[in-house]
N, C-alpha and C positions, 0 to 999 in steps of 0.2 A: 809848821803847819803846811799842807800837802793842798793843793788843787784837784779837786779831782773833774776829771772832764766823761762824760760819758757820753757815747756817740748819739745824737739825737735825730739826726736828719731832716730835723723841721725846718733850718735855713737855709738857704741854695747861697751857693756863691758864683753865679753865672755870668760870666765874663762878656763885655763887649769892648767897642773901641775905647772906651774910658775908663772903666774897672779893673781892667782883667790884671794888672800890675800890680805887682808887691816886692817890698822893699826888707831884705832882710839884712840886718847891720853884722852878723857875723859871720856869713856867706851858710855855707854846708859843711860838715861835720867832712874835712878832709878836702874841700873844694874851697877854702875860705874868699880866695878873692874872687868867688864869685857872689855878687850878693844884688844883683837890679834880675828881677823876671817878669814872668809873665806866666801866666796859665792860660795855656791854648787846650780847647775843647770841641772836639771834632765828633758830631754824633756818631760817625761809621767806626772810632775807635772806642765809643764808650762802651764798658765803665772806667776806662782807660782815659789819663787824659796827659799830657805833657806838660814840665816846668820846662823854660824855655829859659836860658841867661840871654840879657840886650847891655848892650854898653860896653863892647870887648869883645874878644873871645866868646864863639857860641857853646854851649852845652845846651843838651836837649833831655831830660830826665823823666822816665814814664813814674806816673802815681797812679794811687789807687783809693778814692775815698773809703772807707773800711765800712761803711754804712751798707746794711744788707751780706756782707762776703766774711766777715770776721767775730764769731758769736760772742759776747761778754767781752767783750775787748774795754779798759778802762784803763786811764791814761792818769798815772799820779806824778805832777811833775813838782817841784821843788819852788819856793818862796820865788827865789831871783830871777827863774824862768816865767814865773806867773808877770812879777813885774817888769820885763822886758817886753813883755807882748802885752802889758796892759790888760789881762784878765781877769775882771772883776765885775759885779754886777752882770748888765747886760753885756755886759763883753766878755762872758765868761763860756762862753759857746762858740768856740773856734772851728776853722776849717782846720779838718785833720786830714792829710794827706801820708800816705805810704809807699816808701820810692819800691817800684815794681824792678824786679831783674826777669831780662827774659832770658834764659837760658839756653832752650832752643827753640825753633817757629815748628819741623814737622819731624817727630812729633813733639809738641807745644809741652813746654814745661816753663811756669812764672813764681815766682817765689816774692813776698814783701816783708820788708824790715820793719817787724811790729814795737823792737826797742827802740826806737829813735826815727819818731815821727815827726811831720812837719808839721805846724801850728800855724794856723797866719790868725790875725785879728781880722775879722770881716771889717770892722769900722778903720781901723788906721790902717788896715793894709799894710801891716810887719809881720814877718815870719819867722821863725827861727825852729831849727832842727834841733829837738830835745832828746837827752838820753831818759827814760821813762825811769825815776825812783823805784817804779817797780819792773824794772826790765828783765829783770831773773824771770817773771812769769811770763813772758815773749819771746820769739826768736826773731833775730836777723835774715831769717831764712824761710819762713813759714808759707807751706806748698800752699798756693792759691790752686794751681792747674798742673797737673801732672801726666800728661800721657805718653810720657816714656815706658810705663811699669804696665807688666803685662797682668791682664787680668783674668 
């Protein structure tokens, strides 16, 4: 049986001095032993926001919630991933974030990895970067902003 998560954007996950943390037990798909962050959310960068690693070594990783920027986008993830993040019930409405590349600044080209998005539980604040059951229908690379290509 399959999860399916589809973007709702009815619940904000707005970070202050107490919230904005979250704890993922198997760090990121390639960065494993990074696993304590933080979502930092700066209105002059949104819709842009940064995962941030605390306890170690920093990394700083731009996201992208897909709410409003990514049409149909639907998120089928697998039995063992639902029960790591405890998605069930009300908890079955995840923060979905999408790690943003930027390519270049002038002119701006951003691409988001729509097969392996990040999930956090808004109630336990766990995260884990999921490869999508159905990632064949998404790219790793999928142009947000493009103004390299001439028009």
């Amino acid at each position: 049986m399959l999860v399916e998560a589809a973007i709702s954007g009815q619940q904000e996950f707005i970070p202050n001095d107490t919230n904005n943390k979250f704890f993922m037990p198997e760090g990121l798909i390639g960065l494993s032993e990074f696993k304590n962050f933080e979502l930092i959310v700066d209105p002059d960068t949104l819709p842009f926001v940064v995962l941030r690693s605390y306890n170690g070594d920093e990394i700083q990783i731009p996201a992208l919630e897909p709410v409003n920027f990514v049409q149909n986008y639907k998120l089928n993830i697998g039995d063992e991933d639902a029960a790591t993040l405890e998605l069930r019930g009300e908890d079955s409405n995840p923060l979905i974030l999408n790690v943003a590349t930027i390519k270049s600044f002038e002119p701006q080209k951003v691409t988001l990895n729509l097969a392996a998005p990040i999930l956090i539980n808004r109630r336990t604040r766990i995260g884990k970067q999921v490869v999508l059951v159905n990632y064949q229908d998404y790219s790793t690379q999928h142009v947000l902003i493009d103004e390299t290509v001439s028009h």
